[in-house]
C-alpha positions as MATLAB code, in Angstrom:
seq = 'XXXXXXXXXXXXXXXXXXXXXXXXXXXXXXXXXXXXXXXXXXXXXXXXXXXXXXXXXXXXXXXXXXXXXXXXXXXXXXXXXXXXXXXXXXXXXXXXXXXXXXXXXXXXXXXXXXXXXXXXXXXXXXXXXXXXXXXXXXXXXXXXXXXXXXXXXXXXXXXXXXXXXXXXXX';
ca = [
     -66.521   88.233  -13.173;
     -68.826   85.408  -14.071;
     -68.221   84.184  -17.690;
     -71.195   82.431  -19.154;
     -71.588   79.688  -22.545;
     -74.153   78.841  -24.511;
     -73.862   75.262  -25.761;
     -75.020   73.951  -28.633;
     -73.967   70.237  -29.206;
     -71.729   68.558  -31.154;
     -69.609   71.484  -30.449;
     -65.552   71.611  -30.046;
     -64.546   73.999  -27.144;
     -60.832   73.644  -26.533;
     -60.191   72.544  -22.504;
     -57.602   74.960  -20.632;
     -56.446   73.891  -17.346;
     -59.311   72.086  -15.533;
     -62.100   72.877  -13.858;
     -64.149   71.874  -10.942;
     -67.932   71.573  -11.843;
     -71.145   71.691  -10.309;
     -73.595   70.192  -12.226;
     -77.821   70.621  -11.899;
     -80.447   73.127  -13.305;
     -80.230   75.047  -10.198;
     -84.157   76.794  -10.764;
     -84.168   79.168   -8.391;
     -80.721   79.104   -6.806;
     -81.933   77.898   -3.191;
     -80.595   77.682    0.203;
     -80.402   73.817   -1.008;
     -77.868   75.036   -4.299;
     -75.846   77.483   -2.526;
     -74.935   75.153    0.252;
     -73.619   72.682   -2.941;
     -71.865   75.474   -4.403;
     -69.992   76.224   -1.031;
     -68.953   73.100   -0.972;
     -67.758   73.186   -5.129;
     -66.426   77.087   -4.281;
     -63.829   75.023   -1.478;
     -62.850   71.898   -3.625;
     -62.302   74.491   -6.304;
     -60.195   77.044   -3.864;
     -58.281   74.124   -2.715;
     -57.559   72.745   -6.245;
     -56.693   76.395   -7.275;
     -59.176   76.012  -10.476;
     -62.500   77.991  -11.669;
     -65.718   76.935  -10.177;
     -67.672   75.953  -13.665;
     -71.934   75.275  -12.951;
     -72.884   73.236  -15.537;
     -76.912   73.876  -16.084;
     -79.279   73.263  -18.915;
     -81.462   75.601  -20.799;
     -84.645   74.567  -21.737;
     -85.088   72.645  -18.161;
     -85.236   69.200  -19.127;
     -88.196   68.304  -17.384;
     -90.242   70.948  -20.082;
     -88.596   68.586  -23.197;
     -89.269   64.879  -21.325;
     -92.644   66.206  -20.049;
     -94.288   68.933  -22.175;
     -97.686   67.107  -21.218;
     -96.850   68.287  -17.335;
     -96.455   72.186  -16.620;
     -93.119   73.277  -15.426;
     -93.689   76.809  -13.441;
     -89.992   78.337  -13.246;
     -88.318   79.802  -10.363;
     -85.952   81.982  -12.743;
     -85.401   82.441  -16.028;
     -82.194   82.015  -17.177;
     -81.020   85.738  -16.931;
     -82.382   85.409  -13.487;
     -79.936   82.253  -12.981;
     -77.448   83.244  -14.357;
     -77.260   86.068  -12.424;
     -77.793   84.541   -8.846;
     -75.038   82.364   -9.806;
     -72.059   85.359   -9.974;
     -73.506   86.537   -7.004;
     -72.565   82.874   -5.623;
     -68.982   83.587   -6.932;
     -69.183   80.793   -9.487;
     -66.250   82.092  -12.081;
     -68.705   80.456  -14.976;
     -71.958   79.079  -16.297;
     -72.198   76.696  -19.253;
     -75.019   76.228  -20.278;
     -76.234   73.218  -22.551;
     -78.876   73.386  -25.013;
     -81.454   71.041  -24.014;
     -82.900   68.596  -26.602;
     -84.526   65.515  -27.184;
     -80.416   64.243  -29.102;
     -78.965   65.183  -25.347;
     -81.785   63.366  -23.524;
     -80.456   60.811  -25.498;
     -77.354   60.786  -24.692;
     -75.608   57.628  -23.021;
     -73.801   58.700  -19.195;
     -70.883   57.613  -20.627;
     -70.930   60.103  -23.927;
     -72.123   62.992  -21.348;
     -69.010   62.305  -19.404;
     -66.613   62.142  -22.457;
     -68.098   64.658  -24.433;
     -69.197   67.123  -21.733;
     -67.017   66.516  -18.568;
     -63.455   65.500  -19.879;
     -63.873   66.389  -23.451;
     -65.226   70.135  -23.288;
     -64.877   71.433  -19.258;
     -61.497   69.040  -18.531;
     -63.372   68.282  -15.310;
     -61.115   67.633  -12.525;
     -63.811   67.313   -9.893;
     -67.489   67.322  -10.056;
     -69.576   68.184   -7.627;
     -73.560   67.097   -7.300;
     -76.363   66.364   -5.322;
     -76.340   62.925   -4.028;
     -79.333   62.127   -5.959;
     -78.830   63.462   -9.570;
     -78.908   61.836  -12.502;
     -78.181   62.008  -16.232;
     -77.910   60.694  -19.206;
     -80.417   58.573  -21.360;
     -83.065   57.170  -18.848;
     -81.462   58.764  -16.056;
     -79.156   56.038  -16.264;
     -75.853   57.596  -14.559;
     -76.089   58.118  -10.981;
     -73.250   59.349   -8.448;
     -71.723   55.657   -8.717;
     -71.429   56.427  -12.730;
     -69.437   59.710  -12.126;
     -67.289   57.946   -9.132;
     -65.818   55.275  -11.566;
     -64.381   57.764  -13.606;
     -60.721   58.481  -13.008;
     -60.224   61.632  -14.934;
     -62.041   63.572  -12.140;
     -62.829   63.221   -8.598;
     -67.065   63.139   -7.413;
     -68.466   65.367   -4.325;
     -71.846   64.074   -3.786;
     -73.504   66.096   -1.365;
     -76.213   65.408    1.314;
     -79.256   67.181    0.295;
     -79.926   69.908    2.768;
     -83.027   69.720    5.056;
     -85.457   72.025    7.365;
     -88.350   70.989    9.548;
     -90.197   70.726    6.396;
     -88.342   68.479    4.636;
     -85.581   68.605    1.597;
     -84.948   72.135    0.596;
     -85.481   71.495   -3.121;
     -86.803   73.452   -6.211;
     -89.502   71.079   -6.455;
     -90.885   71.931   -2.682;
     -90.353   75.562   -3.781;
     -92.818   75.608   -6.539;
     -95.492   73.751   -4.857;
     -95.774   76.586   -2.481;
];
């Protein structure tokens, strides 16, 4: 059974155990997202923890850009969904706002990561960012020592980088 949060910031959420997490606002759960989440479902098996996908809810790119049209892939139900039929054991999902835009890499990692989901791996594309200005980067999470980083390859066909993005513009 897939559990799923709702977070709404500053908000104290006792850590049990560990997780690993897989962090992104996986829009349409993709070919490109489920080969990531294979790769968090192992780490996970092999760590004997819960699989955790950390999303956001607006999409960020509709609160950083409201000048620029952002047409979904699937609404959060949708998501949500697709994601316990990816065997993820949960979905938290943050409340998106202009405060967690804001938000240094290191407070997302504190507050977020080791404070709220006791993160001991994290798994992400290997070009995501976060945190105010898209200042973290997979170097940001590596340095950490509370958890360990999977950055994964983006995945490819003979059209290019199977993204969310590529999907919309068809």
């Amino acid at each position: 059974m897939c559990m799923v949060w709702r977070v709404h910031f500053p908000q104290s959420v006792p850590c049990e155990g560990g997780c690993v997490v897989a962090i992104g606002n996986f829009d349409g759960v993709h070919e490109g997202h489920r080969h990531l989440l294979a790769l968090a479902r192992a780490e996970a098996q092999w760590r004997h923890l819960p699989l955790v996908v950390l999303t956001f809810e607006p999409h960020p790119r509709s609160i950083l850009r409201p000048d620029v049209p952002l047409k979904r892939l699937t609404t959060l139900e949708e998501k949500t969904q697709r994601l316990a039929f990816a065997e993820v054991d949960g979905v938290a999902v943050v409340d998106f706002s202009l405060d967690v835009a804001g938000w240094s890499p290191a407070r997302f990692m504190d507050d977020v990561l080791v404070g709220w989901l006791c993160a001991k791996g994290v798994c992400v594309g290997e070009n995501f960012r976060f945190g105010h200005k898209a200042a973290g980067d997979v170097t940001t999470l590596k340095a950490r020592t509370e958890f360990t980083t999977l950055a994964v390859p983006l995945l490819t066909d003979e059209a290019g980088v199977v993204s969310s993005s590529r999907l919309r513009s068809l």
